[in-house]
Kinemage of the C-alpha trace (Angstrom):
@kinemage 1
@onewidth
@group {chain A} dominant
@subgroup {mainchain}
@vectorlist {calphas} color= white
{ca unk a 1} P -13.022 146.434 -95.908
{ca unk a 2} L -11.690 145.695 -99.167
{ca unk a 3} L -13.517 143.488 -101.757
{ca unk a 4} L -12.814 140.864 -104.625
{ca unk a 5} L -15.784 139.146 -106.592
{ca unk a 6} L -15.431 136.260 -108.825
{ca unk a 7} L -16.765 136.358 -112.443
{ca unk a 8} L -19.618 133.991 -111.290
{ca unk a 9} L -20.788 136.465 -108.491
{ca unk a 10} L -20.636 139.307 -111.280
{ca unk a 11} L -22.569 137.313 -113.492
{ca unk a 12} L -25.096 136.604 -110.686
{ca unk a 13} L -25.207 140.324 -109.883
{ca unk a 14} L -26.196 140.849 -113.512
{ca unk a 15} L -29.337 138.724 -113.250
{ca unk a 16} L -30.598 140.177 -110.094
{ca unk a 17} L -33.806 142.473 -109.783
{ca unk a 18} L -32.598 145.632 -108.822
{ca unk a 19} L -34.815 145.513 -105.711
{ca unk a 20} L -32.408 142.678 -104.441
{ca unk a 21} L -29.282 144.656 -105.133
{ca unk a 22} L -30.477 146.979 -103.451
{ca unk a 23} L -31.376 144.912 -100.264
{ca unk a 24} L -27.629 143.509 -100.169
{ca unk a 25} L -26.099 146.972 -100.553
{ca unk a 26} L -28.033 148.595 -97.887
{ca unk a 27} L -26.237 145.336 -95.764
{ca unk a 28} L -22.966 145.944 -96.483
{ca unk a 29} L -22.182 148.778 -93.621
{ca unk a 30} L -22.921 146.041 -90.874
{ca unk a 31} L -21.243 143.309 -92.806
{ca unk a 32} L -18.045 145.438 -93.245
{ca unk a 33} L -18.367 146.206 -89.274
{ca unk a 34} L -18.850 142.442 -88.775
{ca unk a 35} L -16.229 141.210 -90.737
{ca unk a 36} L -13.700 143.825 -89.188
{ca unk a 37} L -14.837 142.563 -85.643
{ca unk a 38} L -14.739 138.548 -86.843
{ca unk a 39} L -10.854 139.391 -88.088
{ca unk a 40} L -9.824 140.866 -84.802
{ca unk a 41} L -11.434 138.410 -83.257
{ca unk a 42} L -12.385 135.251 -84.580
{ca unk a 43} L -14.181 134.152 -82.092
{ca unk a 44} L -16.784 136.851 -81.896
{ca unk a 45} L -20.224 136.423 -83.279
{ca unk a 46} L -22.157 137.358 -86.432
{ca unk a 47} L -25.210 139.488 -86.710
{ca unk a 48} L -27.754 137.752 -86.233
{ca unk a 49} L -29.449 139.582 -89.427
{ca unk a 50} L -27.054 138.216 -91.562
{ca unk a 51} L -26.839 135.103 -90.634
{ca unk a 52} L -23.424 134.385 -91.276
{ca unk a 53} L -21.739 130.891 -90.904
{ca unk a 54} L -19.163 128.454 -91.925
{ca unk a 55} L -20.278 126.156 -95.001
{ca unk a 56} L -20.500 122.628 -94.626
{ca unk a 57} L -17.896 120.435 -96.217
{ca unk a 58} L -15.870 122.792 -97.544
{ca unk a 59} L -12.573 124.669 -96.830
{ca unk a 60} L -12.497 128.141 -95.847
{ca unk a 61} L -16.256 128.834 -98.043
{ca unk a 62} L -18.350 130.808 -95.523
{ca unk a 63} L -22.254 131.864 -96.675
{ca unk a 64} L -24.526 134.610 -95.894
{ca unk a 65} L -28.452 134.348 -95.239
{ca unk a 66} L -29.964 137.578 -95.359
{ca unk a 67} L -34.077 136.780 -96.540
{ca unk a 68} L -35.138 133.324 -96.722
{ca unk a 69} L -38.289 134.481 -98.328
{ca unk a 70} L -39.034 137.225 -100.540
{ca unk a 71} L -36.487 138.126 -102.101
{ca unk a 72} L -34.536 134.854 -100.844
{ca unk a 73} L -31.515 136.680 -100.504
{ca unk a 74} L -28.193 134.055 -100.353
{ca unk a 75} L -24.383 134.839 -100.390
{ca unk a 76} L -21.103 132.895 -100.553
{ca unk a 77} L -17.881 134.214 -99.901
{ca unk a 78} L -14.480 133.610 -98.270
{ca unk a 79} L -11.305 135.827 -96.382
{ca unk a 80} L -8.875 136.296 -98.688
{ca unk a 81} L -5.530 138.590 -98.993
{ca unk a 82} L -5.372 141.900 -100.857
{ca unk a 83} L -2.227 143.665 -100.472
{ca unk a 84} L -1.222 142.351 -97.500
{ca unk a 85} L -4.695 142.851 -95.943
{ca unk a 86} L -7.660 140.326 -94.994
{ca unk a 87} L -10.744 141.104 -97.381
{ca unk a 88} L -13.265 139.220 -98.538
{ca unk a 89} L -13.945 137.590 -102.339
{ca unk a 90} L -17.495 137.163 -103.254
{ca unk a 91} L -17.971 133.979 -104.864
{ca unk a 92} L -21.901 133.628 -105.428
{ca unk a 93} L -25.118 135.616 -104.904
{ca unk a 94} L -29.081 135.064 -105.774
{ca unk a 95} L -31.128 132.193 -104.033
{ca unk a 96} L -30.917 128.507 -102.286
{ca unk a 97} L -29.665 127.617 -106.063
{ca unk a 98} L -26.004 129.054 -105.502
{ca unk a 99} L -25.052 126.658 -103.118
{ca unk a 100} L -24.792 123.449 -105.474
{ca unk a 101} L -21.508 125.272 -106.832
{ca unk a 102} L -20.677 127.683 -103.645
């Protein structure tokens, strides 16, 4: 699955413990699997670990729940195309915070 990030999730990235990095790395085999199974079929579900869904009033934003406690671990992204293929843009990372500018 290829990748994008916006300078806003690199800057959040920055300010994370290393502890949380580490948390969301060690999820990104299943979300690459899960995103490769929601593009071949849309209407497949989400592991429930990740707790991946649509957000609310906005278009095409989707957000990630991994932790809601210790480390609160929150993620925002959306599909996008990279040469010619669907990948995914991170827009925001860190806690509940992130959402007031997803």
């Amino acid at each position: 699955m290829k990748f994008d990030k916006t300078d806003e999730f690199a800057a959040d990235w920055k300010s994370m413990p290393i502890d949380h990095r580490r948390i969301f790395r060690s999820l990104m085999p299943v979300f690459n699997a899960a995103c490769a199974a929601y593009i071949s079929d849309s209407g497949r579900q989400w592991p429930a670990s990740l707790r991946v869904k649509p957000m609310i009033n906005t278009n095409g934003l989707w957000e990630m729940t991994w932790s809601f406690s210790g480390p609160d671990g929150r993620a925002t992204f959306e599909f996008v195309q990279i040469d010619g293929e669907t990948a995914v843009r991170w827009r925001r990372i860190g806690r509940h915070g992130i959402y007031q500018n997803p």
